[in-house]
C-alpha positions as CSV (number, residue, x, y, z in Angstrom):
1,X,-6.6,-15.4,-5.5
2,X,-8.3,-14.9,-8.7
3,X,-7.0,-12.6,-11.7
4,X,-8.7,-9.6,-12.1
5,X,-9.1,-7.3,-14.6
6,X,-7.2,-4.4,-14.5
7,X,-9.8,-1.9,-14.5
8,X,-10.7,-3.0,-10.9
9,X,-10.2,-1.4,-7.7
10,X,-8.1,-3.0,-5.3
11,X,-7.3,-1.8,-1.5
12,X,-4.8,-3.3,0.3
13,X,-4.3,-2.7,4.0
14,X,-0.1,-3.2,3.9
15,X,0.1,0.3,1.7
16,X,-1.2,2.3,4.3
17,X,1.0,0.8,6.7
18,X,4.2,1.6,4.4
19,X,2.7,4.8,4.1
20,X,2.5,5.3,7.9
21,X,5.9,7.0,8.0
22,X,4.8,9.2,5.4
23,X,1.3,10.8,6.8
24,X,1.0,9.0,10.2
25,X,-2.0,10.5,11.1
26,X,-4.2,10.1,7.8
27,X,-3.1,6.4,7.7
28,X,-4.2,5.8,11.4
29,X,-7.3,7.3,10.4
30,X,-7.5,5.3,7.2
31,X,-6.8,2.1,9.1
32,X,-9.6,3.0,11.6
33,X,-11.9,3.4,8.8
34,X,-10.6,-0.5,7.0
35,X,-11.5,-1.4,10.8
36,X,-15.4,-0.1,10.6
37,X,-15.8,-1.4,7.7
38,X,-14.9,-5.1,8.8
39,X,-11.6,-5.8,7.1
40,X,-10.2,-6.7,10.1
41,X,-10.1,-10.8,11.0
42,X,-8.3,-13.4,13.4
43,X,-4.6,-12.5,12.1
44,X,-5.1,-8.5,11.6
45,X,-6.1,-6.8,8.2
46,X,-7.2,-9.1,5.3
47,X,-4.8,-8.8,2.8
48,X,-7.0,-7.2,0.0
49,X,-10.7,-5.6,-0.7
50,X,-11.2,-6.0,-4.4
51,X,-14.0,-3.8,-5.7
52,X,-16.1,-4.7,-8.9
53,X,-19.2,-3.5,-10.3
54,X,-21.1,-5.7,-7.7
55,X,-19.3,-4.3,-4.9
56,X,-16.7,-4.9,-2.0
57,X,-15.1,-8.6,-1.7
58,X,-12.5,-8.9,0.9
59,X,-9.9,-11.6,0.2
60,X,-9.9,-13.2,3.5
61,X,-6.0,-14.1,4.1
62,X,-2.9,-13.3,5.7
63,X,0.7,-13.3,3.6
64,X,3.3,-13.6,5.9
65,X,5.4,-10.8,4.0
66,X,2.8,-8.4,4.0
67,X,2.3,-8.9,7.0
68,X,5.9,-8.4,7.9
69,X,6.0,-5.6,5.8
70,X,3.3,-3.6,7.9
71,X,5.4,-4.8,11.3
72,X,8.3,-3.0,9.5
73,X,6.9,0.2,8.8
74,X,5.6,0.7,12.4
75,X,8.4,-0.2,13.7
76,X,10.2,2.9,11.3
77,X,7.8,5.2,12.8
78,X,8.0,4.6,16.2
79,X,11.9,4.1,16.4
80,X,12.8,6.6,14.1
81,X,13.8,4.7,11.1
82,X,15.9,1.7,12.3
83,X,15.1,-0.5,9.6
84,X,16.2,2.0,7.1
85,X,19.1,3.0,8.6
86,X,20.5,-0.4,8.6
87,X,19.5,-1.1,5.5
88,X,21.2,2.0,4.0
89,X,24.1,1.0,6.1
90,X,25.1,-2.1,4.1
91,X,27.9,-1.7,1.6
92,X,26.4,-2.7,-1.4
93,X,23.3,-0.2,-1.0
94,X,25.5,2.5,-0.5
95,X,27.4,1.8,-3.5
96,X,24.3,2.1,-5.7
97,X,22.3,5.1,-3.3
98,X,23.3,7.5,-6.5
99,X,20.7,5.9,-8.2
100,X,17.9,6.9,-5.8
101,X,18.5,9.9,-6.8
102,X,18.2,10.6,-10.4
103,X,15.9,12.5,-11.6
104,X,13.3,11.9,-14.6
105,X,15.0,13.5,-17.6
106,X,13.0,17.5,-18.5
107,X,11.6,16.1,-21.5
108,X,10.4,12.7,-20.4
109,X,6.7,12.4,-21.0
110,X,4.6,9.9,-19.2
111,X,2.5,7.5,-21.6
112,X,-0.8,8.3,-20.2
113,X,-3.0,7.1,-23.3
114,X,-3.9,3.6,-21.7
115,X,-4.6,4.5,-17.9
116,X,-8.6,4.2,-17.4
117,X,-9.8,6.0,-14.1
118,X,-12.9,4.6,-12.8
119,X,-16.3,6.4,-13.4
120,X,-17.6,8.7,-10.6
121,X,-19.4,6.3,-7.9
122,X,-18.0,3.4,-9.8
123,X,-16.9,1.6,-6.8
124,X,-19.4,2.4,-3.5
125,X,-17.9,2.5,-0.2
126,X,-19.2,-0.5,1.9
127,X,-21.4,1.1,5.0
């Protein structure tokens, strides 16, 4: 994999997955949609689309993790959360849960100055 600027666009198939337990039905429907648009190959989603100025360029592998990863998160939604239940079982998670819950101090301010968002059309959908 190359390095890439910053400032590109990069989809990766594994989110929606992890976000499958989230908004089941808009990630099915995003995955359908990865599907029409080809990013599908031998050993399931590719593992990136990168978009640049000159378009759409999948990067045609699997990672094993990633891949793991996705078989993880559908496995949460149709068991109801196995994974994360045993996970939040072990001892040493539950002694630092209290952490997962902290909130972001009232006066904290997000350093927004450097974040870029892309021009309007800057990246065309593939048809």
């Amino acid at each position: 994999m190359r390095r890439r600027e910053s400032r590109n666009l990069v989809i990766s198939p594994y989110s929606t997955f992890l976000a499958a337990t989230v908004d089941p039905a808009a990630a099915v429907a995003n995955l359908r949609q990865m599907q029409e648009y080809g990013w599908l190959g031998r050993y399931g989603f590719y593992e990136a689309i990168a978009y640049s100025q000159s378009g759409a360029e999948p990067l045609c592998m699997w990672m094993a993790h990633h891949q793991g990863m996705s078989l993880l998160a559908i496995t949460n939604l149709l068991f109801d959360n196995p994974l994360r239940q045993y996970f939040h079982a072990e001892p040493q998670v539950v002694a630092t849960e209290l952490l997962l819950h902290e909130r972001v101090p009232a006066g904290a301010l997000a350093d927004l100055e450097h974040v870029e968002l892309p021009a309007e059309g800057a990246y065309p959908i593939p048809a």
